[in-house]
N, C-alpha and C positions, 0 to 999 in steps of 0.2 A: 725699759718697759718689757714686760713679760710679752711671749707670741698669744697666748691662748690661759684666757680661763674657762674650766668645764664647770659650769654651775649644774649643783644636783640638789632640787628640794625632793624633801621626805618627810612621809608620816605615816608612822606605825608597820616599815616596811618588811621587819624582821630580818630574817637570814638574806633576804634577796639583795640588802644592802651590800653583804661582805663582799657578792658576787660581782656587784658594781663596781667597789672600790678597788678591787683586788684588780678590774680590769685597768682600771684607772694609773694602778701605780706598776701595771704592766707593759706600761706604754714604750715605747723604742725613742721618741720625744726624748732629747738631754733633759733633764728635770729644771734647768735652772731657765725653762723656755716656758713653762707652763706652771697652773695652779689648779686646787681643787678646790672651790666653794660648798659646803655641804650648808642647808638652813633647811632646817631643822622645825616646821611646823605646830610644834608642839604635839610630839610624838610621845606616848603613853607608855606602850612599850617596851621601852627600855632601848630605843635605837639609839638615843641621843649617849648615851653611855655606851654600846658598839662604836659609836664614829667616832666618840672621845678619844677611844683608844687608838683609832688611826692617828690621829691629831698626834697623839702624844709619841706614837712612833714616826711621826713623819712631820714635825712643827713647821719645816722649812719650803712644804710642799701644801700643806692642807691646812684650811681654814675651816671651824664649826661656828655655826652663826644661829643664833635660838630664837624662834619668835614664837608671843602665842598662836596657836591653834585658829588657823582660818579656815579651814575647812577643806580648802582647792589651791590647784597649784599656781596661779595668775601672782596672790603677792609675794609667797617665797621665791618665786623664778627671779620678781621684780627686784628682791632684795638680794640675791644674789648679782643679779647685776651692778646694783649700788655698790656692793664690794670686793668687786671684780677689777683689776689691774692689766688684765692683760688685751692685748690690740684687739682683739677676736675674741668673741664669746661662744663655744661650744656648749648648746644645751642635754643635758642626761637624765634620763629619768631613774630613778631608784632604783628599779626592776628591770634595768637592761645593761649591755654594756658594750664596749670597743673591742674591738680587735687591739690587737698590740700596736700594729700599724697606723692604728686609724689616725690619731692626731699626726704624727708625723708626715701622713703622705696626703692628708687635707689641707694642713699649714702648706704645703710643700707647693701644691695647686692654687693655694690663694695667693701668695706670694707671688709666682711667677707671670699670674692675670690679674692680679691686682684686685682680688675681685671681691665685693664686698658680701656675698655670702659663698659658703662652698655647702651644699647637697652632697655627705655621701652617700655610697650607696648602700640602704637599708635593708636589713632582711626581716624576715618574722617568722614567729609558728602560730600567730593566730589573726594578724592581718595580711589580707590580700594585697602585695604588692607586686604583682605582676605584671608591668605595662610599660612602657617604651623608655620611662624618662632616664631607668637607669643603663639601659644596654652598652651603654659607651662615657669616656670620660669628655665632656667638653667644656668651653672655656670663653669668658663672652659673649653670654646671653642676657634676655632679660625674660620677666613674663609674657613678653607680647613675639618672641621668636622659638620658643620653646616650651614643650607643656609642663613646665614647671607647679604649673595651679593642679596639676595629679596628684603634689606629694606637698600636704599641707599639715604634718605634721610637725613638733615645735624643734625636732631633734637635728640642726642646722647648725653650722658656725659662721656667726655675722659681726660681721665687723662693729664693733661697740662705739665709734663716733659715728656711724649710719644709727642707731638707736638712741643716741646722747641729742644731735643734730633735731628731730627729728622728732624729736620726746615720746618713742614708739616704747609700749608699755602693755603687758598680760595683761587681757582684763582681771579686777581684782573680784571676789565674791563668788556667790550661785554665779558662775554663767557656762554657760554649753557653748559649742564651738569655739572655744580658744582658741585653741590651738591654728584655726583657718583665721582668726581675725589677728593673730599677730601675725601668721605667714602673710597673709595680703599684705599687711602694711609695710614688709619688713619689702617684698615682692617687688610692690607698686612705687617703693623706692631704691631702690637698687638699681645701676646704671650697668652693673659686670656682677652675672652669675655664672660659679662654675657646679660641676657635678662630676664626682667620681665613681666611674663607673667601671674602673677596674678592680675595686676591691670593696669585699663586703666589709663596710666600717663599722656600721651601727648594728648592734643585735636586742633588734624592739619585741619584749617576749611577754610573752602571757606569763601574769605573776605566778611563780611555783610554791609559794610559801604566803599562807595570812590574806586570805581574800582575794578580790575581783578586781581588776583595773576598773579604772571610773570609767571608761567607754563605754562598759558593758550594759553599766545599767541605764534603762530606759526613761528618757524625759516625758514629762507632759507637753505635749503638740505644742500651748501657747506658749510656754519656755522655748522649747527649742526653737520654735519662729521666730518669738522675738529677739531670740539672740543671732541667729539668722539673716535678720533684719541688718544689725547692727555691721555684719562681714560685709553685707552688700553697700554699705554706707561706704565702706571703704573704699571700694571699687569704684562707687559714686563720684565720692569726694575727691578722689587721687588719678584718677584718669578722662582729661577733658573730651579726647573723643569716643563721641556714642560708639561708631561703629570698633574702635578696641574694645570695649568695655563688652562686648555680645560676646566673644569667644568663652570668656574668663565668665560670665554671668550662665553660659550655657552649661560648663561644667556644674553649679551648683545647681541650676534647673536638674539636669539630669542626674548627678546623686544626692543633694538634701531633700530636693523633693520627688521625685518620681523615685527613686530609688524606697523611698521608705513607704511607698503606696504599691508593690510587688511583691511576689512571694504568696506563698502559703498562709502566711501570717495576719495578711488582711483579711482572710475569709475568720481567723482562727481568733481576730480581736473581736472584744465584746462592740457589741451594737451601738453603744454611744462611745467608747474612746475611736472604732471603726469611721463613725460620724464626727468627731471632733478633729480628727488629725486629717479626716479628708478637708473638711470645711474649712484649717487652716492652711493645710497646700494651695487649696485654690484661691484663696484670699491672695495669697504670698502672688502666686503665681499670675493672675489677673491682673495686679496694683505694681507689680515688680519688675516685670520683664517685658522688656518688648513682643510684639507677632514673629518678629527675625528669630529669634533667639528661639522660640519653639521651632519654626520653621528649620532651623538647619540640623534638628533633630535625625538621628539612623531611623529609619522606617519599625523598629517595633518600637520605641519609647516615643516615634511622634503618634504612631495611633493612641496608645495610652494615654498622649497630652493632652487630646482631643476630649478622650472622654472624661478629664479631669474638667477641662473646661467648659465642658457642655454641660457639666454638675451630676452627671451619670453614675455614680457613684457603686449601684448595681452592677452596673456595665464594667465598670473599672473591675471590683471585683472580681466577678467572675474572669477577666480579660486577666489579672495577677495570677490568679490561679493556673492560667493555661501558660503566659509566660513561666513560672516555675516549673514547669513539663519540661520545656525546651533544654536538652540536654545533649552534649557531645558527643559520640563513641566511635573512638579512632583505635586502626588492626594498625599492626605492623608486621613486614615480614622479617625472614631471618637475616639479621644484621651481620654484615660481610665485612672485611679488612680491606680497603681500597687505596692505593696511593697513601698510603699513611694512617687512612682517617676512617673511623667506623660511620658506615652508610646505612641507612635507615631509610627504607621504602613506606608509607605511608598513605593511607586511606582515612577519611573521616567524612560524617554526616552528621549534619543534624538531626532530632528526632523533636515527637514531641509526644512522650509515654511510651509506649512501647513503636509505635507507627514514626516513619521517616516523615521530616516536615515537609509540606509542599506549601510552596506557594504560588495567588491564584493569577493563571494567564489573563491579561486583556491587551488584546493584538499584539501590539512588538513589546511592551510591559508585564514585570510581573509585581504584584499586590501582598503585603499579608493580609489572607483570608477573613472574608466578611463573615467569615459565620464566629469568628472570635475575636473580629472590631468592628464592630456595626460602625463604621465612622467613613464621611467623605473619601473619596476614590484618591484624594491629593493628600491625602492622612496614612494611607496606606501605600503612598508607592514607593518602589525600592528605584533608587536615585543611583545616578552616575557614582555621584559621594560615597554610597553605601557599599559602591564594589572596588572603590577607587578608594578609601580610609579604611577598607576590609585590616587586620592585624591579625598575623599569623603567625605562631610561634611556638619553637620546641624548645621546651625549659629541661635544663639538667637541674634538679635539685635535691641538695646532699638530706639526707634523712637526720644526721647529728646536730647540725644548727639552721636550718633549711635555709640556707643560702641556696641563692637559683641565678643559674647564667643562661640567657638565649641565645637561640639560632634559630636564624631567620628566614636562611637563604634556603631554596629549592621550593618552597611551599606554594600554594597556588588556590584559590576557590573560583569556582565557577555553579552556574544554577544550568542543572540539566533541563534539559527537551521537556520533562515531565514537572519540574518546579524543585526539584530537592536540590539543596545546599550542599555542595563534597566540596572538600580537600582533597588534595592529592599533589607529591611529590615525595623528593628522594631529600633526606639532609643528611649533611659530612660534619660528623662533630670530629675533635680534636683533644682529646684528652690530655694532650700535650701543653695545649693552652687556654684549653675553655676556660678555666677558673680564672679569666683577666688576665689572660695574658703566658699563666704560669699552668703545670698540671695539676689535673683534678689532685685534692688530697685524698687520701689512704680513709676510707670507708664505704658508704651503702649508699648509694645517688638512684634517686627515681628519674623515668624519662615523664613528661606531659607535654602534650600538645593544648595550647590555648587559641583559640579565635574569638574575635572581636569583631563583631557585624551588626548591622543596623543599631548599634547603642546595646548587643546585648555582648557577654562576653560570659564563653565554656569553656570551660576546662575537662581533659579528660586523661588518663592513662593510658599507655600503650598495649592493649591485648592482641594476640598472639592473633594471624589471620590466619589461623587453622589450628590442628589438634598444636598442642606447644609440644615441644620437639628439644632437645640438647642444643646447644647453641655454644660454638667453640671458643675457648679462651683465646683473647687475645691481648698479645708480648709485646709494648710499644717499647721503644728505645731511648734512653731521655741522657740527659748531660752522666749522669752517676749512674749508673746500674741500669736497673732495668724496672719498669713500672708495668707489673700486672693488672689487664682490665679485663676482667670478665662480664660480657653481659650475659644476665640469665633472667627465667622466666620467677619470679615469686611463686609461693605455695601458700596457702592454696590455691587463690586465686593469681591464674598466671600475667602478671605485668610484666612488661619489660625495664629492667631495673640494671646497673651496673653495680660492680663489688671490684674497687681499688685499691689496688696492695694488700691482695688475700685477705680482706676484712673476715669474710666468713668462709670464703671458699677457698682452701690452699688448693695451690696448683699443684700437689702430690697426688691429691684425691682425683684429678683429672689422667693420672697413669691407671693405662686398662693391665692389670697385672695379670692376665692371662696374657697379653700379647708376647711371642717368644722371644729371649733377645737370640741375636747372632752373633756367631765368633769370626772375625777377619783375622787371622794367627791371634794374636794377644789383643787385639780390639773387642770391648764388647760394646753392643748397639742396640740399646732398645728405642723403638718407634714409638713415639708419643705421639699416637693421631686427633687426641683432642685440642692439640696445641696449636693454633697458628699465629703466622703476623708476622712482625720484622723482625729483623735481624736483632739478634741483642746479645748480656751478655752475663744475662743471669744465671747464678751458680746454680749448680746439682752436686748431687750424691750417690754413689753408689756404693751398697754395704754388704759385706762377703759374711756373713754368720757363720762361725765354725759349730758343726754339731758338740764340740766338746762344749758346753758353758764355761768349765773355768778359762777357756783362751779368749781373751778377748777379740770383738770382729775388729774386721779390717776395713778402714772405709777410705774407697777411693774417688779422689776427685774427679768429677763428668765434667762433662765438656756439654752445652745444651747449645745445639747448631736449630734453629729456628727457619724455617722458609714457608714460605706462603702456601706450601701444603702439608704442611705440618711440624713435626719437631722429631730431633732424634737426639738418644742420653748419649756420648762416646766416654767408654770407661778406659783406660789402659791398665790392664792386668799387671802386677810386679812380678820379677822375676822373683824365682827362687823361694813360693806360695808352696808350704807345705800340702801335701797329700793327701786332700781330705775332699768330703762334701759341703760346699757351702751355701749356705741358704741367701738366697739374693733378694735385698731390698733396697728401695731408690728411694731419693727424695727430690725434688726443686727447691729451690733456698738456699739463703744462708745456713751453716753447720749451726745445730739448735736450735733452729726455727721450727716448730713444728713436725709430727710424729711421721717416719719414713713408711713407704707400704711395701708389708709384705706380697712379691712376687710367687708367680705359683710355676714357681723354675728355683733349681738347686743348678749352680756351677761346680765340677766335677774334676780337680787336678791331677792329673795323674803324669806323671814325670816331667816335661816340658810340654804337655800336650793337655786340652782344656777341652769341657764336652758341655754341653747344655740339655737338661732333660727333669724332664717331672718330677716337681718337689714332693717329698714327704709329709705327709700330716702328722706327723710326729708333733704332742703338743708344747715340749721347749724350744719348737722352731716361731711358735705364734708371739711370744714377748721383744718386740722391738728391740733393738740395740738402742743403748745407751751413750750417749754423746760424751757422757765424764771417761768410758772406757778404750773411744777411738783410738787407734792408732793409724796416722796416715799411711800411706803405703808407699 
C-alpha cells in the first residue's frame, strides 16, 4: 500500500496548477511511497489538457480523473478519495502548494504517533493564521486537549480508514462552510492528532492567476446559516457531553457569528442585507447555544453578544464601528547582539483612533466603557480569564512566502492606574533557529507583534521609539560560514525589518570608506565599526588598484576578526609589490559576490616600506576591479 495520496481537485485554475504540481513532484518523499490524484471538475480551460501532460510524463506517479462540472470542491475532493490508494490522505488545493519537505516529514510524524490526522504547519499571504495552534510540533492530541478547532481548513493528512470507517464525506453542491464541517467530523473522530510545527508545509495563497478563491465571495446570511447550522450538527451529534461541546461551540459563536457582525462593513452594508444577517445571527445564536458559551466570552465580544441578543441592532452597529478603531501601535528600541541572540525591547498600547484606549474603573474592576456598550455591568467586565488567556506574540515573517515563526517569551500586559492596556518586555530571537529549529533563510523577514485580548486580536509593526537611527549589522556564526543579519529600519516608513544573507543590503555597503586603515609593518587594518556580533568566519577582500590600468590589481585575501564592538579587515601585504600607488578597495564576501567599495585612501610602496594617505580623484581610479582579472597575491 502506498503512504499518502495528495488528492487535488480543479477547475479552471490556469497556470496556478503548474505551480502545484511542480511542488508535488518536488517532494523529498521516495516516489514509490506516494501518489497524486488530480480530478478534474470539468474545467474549460484547458487545464485538463496542462495535467494531461504531467500524467503523461509522470504515469507511474499521477492519476487524471475527469468529472462533470459540479460547481465546488465537496464532490471532486470526494472522488479523489474513491481513487485514492494510499494509507493517508493529504488534501491540495490547485492554487497552493508544499514545501519539498512537507510530505516526507508529515508521514514521518504520523507514523511514529500513530496518528490519525497530521496538521501541518500552514502559511498564507492572504489568510490570517497567526495563533498558537502552530508554534510547536505535537503528538497525541485530540479536539478536546488542544485548539485544533483554530484551523478548520481542509488542507490536513488523515488517515483514509478514519474516513472509510466512518463514511466522513465533503459536503457535495452550493454549500458554505465545508471545509469546517469535514474538519469537525474528521476532529470529533480522531483519537491521535499530531501537528507540525517545525516546518512551514502547506503554502495556502491567494490565487495569482484566473480569478478569486471561493472564500472571497460573499454568501447570502440564510445560506451561510443554514450551512452553519449543519457543522454545529456535527458537534451535536459526535460529542455526548454538553459541557465539551461549549469550547468547540464558543469558537464558532465567536468567528461565524460575532466575527461577521464587526468592522466597518456593518455600518457600510445596505439597510436590509445589514437587517437580514443580523436577524439571522441572532436566530442562530438564541436557538444554538447555550447562556455558558456566551458567557465565557473575552469582555469586548461578550458586550457585543449582549447587544446581539437584546436585538440592538443600532447599538451593535455603532459598537462595530468603535471595535474597528481598536488598533495596536508598538515602538521598539535599538536591537542589540546579546549572548547570541538579537534582543528586542518593546513597548505597545492599545488605541482606539487616534486616543489610547482606557477602560472604565468600578472599584477593584475595570469595565469596557458604557459609552460604547450600553450593556450590563457583567457584560462588560474584564475577567481573570481575559488577563490570564491574554496571547502575546512577536512574529518573524519572511516577506517571500510569509511563513511566520513566534516568540513568546519576555512579553507581558498589564492595565495601568489610569485603564490603558501596554505591553511591555524584551524578546531574544535566534536567527540560528527561529525558522523551526534551523536558520532564518536568505531574504527580507518583517518583525510584528500580535496580542490577543478580551476575544479581540491586533497586530502591529515594530516602529522605531524615536527618530530611526543606523542600527548595526549583525555576523551570527552558523555550522558553514557565516550567516549575515541585518536589522534595519524600512523607507519610507521606518519598520523594523531583518535582511538575511545580504538580500538587499551587502555588508560591503556597511564599510565607512573614509575610515583610514593602518599599517602594523606589512599588516593592513581597516576598522569596520558598523559591523558587530560573534565571532565568525566570513570572507573579505582586499584590492590594491595599480594606477596603470593595463596591470591588473592585486587582490588580497582579509582576514574579518569580528568582536562585540565591532569588526576589523586584516590584510597582509606581499612581498616584493612593485613601486607604485595603489588605489584601495575592500569587499565582505565571497570573491564575486558583489561590487567591492572604493576607499578614499591610496596604499603608497616604496621599497620595503608602505605608507597610507589621501586618494586621488583621478577618474580611472572610480571603475571597480574586476573579479575575471584578479590575481591573488
Amino acid at each position: 500500500m502506498l503512504d499518502v495520496s495528495v488528492v487535488v481537485p480543479f477547475f479552471n485554475p490556469s497556470a496556478n496548477l503548474d505551480e502545484c504540481i511542480e511542488s508535488l513532484l518536488a517532494q523529498t518523499l521516495a516516489r514509490e511511497r506516494y501518489e497524486i490524484v488530480l480530478v478534474d471538475d470539468g474545467s474549460t480551460d484547458g487545464s485538463d489538457v496542462r495535467a494531461q501532460r504531467y500524467v503523461d510524463a509522470n504515469p507511474d506517479l499521477i492519476q487524471l480523473v475527469r468529472i462533470p462540472a459540479s460547481g465546488w470542491p465537496g464532490r471532486p475532493r470526494n472522488v479523489g478519495v474513491d481513487n485514492a490508494q494510499g494509507r493517508y490522505v493529504q488534501f491540495v488545493d490547485s492554487d497552493d502548494a508544499l514545501d519539498p519537505r512537507a510530505l516526507e516529514r508529515v508521514l514521518e510524524v504520523a507514523l511514529e504517533s500513530d496518528a490519525d490526522i497530521v496538521v501541518g504547519k500552514l502559511t498564507s499571504d492572504f489568510r490570517g493564521l497567526h495563533h498558537p495552534v502552530f508554534r510547536h510540533t505535537v503528538t497525541g492530541r485530540t479536539i478536546h486537549d488542544y485548539p485544533l478547532v483554530e484551523t478548520l481548513t481542509p488542507h490536513k493528512m488523515v488517515r483514509r480508514s478514519l474516513l472509510s470507517e466512518h463514511n466522513i464525506r465533503f459536503a457535495e453542491g452550493p454549500r458554505h462552510v465545508e471545509d469546517e464541517h469535514f474538519s469537525m467530523q474528521v476532529y470529533t473522530r480522531a483519537t491521535s492528532v499530531a501537528v507540525v510545527g517545525d516546518l512551514a508545509c502547506y503554502f495556502y495563497r491567494r490565487r495569482r492567476v484566473g480569478g478569486r478563491n471561493l472564500g472571497d465571495v460573499e454568501a447570502a446570511p440564510v445560506d451561510y446559516y443554514r450551512d452553519l447550522a449543519a457543522v454545529l450538527d456535527v458537534i451535536d451529534g459526535n460529542i455526548a457531553d454538553p459541557a465539551a461541546r461549549i469550547p468547540l461551540q464558543r469558537r464558532f459563536y465567536r468567528n461565524e457569528l460575532l466575527g461577521r457582525l464587526r468592522g466597518n462593513q456593518m455600518g457600510d452594508y445596505p439597510a436590509d442585507f445589514r437587517r437580514d444577517m443580523f436577524d439571522q445571527v441572532r436566530d442562530l445564536a438564541t436557538t444554538r447555544f447555550a447562556p455558558q458559551v456566551r458567557e465565557g466570552l473575552g469582555c469586548f465580544v461578550r458586550a457585543q453578544s449582549r447587544l446581539l441578543v437584546d436585538d440592538d441592532l443600532d447599538g451593535l452597529t455603532s459598537y462595530a464601528s468603535w471595535l474597528a478603531s481598536v488598533q495596536l501601535r508598538a515602538s521598539a528600541m535599538q536591537p542589540i547582539w546579546q549572548d547570541g541572540l538579537l534582543t528586542i525591547d518593546i513597548t505597545a498600547m492599545l488605541f482606539s483612533g487616534d486616543d489610547p484606549l482606557h477602560l472604565e474603573r468600578d472599584g477593584e474592576d475595570w469595565l469596557v466603557p458604557r459609552e460604547v456598550a450600553a450593556v450590563p455591568r457583567e457584560d462588560r467586565l474584564v475577567t481573570a480569564d481575559d488577563l490570564r488567556l491574554a496571547d502575546l506574540d512577536c512574529a518573524t515573517v519572511s516577506r517571500a512566502d510569509s511563513q511566520l515563526w513566534s516568540t513568546t517569551d519576555g512579553l507581558s500586559l498589564r492595565i495601568t492606574d489610569d485603564g490603558q492596556l501596554q505591553v511591555t518586555g524584551q524578546v531574544a530571537l535566534d536567527p540560528l533557529s527561529l525558522q523551526g529549529g534551523a536558520p532564518l533563510s536568505d531574504g527580507l523577514w518583517d518583525l510584528r507583534l500580535r496580542v490577543m485580548f478580551g476575544g479581540l486580536t491586533t497586530t502591529s509593526s515594530l516602529r522605531p521609539d524615536s527618530d530611526p537611527h543606523t542600527i548595526e549589522c549583525l555576523i551570527a556564526q552558523v555550522r558553514t560560514g557565516a550567516l549575515p543579519i541585518q536589522p534595519y529600519w524600512t523607507s519610507p516608513t521606518p519598520l523594523l525589518a531583518l535582511d538575511i544573507g545580504e538580500w538587499s543590503h551587502p555588508l560591503t555597503d556597511l564599510i565607512d570608506d573614509a575610515v583610514e586603515p593602518t599599517l602594523k609593518r606589512r599588516n593592513l587594518e581597516l576598522p569596520v565599526p558598523a559591523i558587530a556580533g560573534a565571532p565568525c568566519d566570513l570572507p573579505a577582500q582586499v584590492f590594491l588598484l595599480h594606477f596603470d590600468e593595463s596591470s591588473p590589481p592585486t587582490m588580497l585575501a582579509a582576514e574579518l576578526t569580528v568582536t562585540p564592538g565591532g569588526a576589523t579587515l586584516h590584510a597582509r601585504l606581499p612581498r616584493g609589490l612593485p613601486d607604485a600607488d595603489y588605489q584601495l578597495w575592500a569587499r565582505v564576501g565571497e570573491p564575486g559576490t558583489g561590487t567591492p567599495r572604493r576607499l578614499a585612501w591610496t596604499l603608497a610602496s616604496e621599497g620595503r616600506s608602505f605608507t597610507v594617505k589621501p586618494a586621488s580623484t583621478a577618474d580611472n581610479l572610480n571603475k571597480p576591479p574586476e573579479d575575471a582579472t584578479v590575481t591573488p597575491a
